[in-house]
C-alpha atoms as a printed R data frame, in Angstrom:
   type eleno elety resid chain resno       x       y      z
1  ATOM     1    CA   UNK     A     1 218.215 166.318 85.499
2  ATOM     2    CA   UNK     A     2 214.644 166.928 85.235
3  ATOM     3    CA   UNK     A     3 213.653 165.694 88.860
4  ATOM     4    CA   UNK     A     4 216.099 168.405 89.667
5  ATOM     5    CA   UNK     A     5 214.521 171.094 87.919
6  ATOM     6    CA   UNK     A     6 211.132 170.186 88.585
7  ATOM     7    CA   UNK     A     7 212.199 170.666 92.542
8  ATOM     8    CA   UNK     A     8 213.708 173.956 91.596
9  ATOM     9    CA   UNK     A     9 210.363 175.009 90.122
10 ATOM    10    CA   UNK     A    10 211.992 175.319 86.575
11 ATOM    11    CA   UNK     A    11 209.018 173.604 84.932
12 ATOM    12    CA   UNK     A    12 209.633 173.890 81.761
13 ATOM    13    CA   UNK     A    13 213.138 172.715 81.534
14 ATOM    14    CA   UNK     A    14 211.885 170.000 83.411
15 ATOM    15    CA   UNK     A    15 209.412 169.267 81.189
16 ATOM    16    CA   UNK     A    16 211.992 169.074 78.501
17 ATOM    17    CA   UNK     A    17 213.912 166.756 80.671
18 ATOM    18    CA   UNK     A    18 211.454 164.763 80.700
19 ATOM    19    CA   UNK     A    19 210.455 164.431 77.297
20 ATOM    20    CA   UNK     A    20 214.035 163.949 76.203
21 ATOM    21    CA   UNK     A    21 214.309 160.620 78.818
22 ATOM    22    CA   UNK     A    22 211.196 159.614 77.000
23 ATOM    23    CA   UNK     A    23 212.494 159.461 73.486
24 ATOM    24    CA   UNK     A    24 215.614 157.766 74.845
25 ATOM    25    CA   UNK     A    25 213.560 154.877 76.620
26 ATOM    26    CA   UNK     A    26 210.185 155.067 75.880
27 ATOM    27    CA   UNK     A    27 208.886 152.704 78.561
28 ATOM    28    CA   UNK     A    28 210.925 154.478 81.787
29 ATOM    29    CA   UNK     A    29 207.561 154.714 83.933
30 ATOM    30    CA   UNK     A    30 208.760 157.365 86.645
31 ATOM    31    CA   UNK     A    31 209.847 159.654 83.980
32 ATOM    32    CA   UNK     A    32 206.236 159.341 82.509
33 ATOM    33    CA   UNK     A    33 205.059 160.226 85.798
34 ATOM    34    CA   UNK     A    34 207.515 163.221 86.705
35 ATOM    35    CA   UNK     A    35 206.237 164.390 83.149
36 ATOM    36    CA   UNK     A    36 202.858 164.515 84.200
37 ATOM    37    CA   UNK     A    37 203.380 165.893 87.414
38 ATOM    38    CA   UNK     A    38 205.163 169.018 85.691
39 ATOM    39    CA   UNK     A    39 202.867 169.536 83.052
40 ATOM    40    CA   UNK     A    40 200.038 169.827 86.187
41 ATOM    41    CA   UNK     A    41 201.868 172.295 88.321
Protein backbone atom coordinates (compact mmCIF):
# COMPACT_ATOMS: atom_id res chain seq x y z
CA UNK A 1 0.00 0.00 0.00
CA UNK A 2 2.53 2.51 0.71
CA UNK A 3 4.94 1.67 -2.31
CA UNK A 4 1.76 2.48 -4.12
CA UNK A 5 1.20 5.75 -2.79
CA UNK A 6 4.61 6.81 -2.65
CA UNK A 7 4.55 6.22 -6.74
CA UNK A 8 1.37 8.19 -6.84
CA UNK A 9 3.17 11.07 -5.11
CA UNK A 10 0.73 10.78 -2.05
CA UNK A 11 3.60 11.17 0.42
CA UNK A 12 2.11 11.39 3.29
CA UNK A 13 -0.21 8.50 3.19
CA UNK A 14 2.71 6.76 2.22
CA UNK A 15 4.51 7.75 4.94
CA UNK A 16 1.79 6.43 7.12
CA UNK A 17 2.00 3.23 5.25
CA UNK A 18 5.03 2.94 6.10
CA UNK A 19 5.11 3.57 9.60
CA UNK A 20 2.15 1.29 10.16
CA UNK A 21 4.33 -1.87 8.37
CA UNK A 22 6.90 -0.80 10.87
CA UNK A 23 4.99 -1.29 14.05
CA UNK A 24 3.68 -4.55 12.62
CA UNK A 25 7.31 -5.98 11.92
CA UNK A 26 9.77 -3.88 13.16
CA UNK A 27 12.76 -5.38 11.35
CA UNK A 28 11.04 -5.37 7.51
CA UNK A 29 14.23 -3.53 5.96
CA UNK A 30 12.62 -2.28 2.55
CA UNK A 31 9.84 -0.72 4.40
CA UNK A 32 12.56 1.17 6.49
CA UNK A 33 13.94 2.22 3.33
CA UNK A 34 10.64 3.25 1.36
CA UNK A 35 10.13 5.28 4.71
CA UNK A 36 13.10 7.15 4.25
CA UNK A 37 12.82 7.67 0.76
CA UNK A 38 9.30 9.44 1.39
CA UNK A 39 10.21 11.41 4.19
CA UNK A 40 13.20 12.90 1.60
CA UNK A 41 11.01 13.71 -1.33
Amino acid sequence: MGLACLGYGRKEEARRAFRRALELDNSHQNCRIYLEMAERE
